[in-house]
C-alpha positions as CSV (number, residue, x, y, z in Angstrom):
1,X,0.0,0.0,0.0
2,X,1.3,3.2,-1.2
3,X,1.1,6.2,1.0
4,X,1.2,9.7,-0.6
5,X,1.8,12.8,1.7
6,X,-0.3,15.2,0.8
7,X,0.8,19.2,0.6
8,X,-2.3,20.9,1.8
9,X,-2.0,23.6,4.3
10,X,-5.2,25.7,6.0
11,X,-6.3,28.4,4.9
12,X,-5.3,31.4,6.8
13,X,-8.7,32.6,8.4
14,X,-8.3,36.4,8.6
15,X,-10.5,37.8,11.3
16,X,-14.1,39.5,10.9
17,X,-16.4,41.6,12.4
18,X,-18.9,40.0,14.7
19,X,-22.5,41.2,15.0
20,X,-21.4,43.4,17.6
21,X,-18.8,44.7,15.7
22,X,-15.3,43.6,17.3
23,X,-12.9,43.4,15.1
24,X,-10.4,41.0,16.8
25,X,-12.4,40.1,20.1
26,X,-14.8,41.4,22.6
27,X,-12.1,42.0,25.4
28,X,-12.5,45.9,26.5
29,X,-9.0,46.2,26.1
30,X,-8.7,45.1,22.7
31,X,-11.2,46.8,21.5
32,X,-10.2,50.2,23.1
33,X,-6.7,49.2,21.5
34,X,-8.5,49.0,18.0
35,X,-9.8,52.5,18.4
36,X,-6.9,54.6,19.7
37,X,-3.9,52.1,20.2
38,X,-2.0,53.1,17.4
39,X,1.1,55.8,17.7
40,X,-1.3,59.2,17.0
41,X,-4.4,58.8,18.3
42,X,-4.0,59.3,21.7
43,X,-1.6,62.1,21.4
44,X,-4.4,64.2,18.9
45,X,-6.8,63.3,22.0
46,X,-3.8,65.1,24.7
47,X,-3.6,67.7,22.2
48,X,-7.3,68.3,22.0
49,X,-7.8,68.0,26.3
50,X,-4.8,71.0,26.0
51,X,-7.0,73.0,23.9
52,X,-5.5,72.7,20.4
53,X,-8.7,72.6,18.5
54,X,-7.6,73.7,15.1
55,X,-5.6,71.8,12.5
56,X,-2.7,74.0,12.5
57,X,-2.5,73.6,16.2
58,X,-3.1,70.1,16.1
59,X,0.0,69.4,13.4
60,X,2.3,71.9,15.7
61,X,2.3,69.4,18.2
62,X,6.1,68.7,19.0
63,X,5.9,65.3,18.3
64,X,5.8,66.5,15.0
65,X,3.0,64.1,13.3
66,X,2.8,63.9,9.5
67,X,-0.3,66.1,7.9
68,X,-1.1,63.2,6.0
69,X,-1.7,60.7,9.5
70,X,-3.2,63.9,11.2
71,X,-6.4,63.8,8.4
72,X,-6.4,60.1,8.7
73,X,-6.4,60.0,12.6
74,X,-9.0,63.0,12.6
75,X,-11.0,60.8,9.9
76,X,-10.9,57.7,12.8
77,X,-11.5,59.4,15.9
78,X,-14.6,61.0,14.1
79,X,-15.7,57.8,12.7
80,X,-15.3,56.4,16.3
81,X,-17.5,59.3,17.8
82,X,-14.2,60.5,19.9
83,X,-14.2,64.0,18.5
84,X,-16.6,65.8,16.2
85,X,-15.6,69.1,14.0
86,X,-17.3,72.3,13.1
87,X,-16.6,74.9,11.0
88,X,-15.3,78.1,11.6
89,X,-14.5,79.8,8.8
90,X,-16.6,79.3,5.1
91,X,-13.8,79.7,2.5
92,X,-12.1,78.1,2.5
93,X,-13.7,76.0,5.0
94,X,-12.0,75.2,8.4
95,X,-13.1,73.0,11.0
96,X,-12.2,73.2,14.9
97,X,-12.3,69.8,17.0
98,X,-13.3,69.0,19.8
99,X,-13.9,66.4,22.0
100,X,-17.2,64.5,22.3
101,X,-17.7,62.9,25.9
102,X,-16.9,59.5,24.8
103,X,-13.3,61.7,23.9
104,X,-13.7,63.6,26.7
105,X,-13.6,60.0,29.2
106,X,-10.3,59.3,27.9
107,X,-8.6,61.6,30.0
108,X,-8.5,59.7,33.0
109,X,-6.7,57.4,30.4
110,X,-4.3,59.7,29.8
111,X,-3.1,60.9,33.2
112,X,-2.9,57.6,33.9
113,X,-0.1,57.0,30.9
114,X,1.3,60.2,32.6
115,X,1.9,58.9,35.7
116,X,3.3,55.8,34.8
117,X,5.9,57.1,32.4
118,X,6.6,59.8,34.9
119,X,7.5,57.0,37.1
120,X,9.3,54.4,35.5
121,X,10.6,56.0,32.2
122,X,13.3,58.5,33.6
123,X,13.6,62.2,32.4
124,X,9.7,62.3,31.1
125,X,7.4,65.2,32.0
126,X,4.1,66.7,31.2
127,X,3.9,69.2,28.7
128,X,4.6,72.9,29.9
129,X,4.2,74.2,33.2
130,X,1.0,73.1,34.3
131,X,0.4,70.5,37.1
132,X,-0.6,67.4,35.7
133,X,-4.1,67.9,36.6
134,X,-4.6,70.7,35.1
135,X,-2.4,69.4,31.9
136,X,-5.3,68.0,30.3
137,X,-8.6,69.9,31.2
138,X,-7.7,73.5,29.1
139,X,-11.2,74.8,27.5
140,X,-11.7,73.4,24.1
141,X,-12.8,76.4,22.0
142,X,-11.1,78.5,19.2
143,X,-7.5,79.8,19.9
144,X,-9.0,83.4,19.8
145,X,-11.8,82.3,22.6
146,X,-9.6,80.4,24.8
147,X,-8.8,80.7,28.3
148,X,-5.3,79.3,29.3
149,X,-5.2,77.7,32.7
């Protein structure tokens, strides 16, 4: 009796969307991931809890983020109902950001991500000269309107 190996291999399954719309599991953490766990996100949301509502002010951020990943990451956290834009000015059209509640819950997020790299990666800070606190709870409005704190 002859015996033949045979070369078939599985198909790779690639992961889809369940009713409920996870895209790689239902695990909180995972999911959050999905939204705002890649390099930009969160830093546009720190940006936005400052008060950097406009584009320009967004892009001038010192980490220096490309313009073209800036439109994309606006584009998701839009999508995701994090932020939500408005115009301010009709031509050519501008838009301000701010943060929607859903955005606005991450900053407890955040100062947590401040504290720990406060503690354990040596020489961080917090942006400027505010306490952390205060760091991230600047009024979101126009930079003409704002109110520094």
């Amino acid at each position: 009796m002859q015996v033949t190996h045979s070369r078939w291999k599985p198909k790779k399954i690639k992961p889809k969307r369940e009713a409920r719309g996870f895209l790689r599991s239902p695990c909180a953490v995972a999911c959050t991931l999905d939204l705002v766990g890649d390099k930009w996100s969160l830093l546009v949301v720190r940006d936005l809890l400052r008060g950097n509502v406009t584009y320009g002010e967004l892009q001038n951020s010192p980490e220096g983020i490309p313009t073209n990943i800036l439109a994309d990451r606006l584009k998701r956290l839009e999508a995701a109902q994090l932020i939500a834009k408005s115009a301010y000015q009709e031509h050519p059209v501008r838009y301000a950001y701010a943060l929607t509640e859903k955005g606005k819950a991450l900053n407890n997020v955040l100062l947590a991500l401040v504290r720990w790299g406060k503690k354990h990666i040596p020489g961080t800070r917090t942006l400027g000269n505010r306490s952390r606190e205060s760091a991230f709870t600047k009024k979101n409005a126009p930079a003409g309107n704002r109110t520094r704190t």
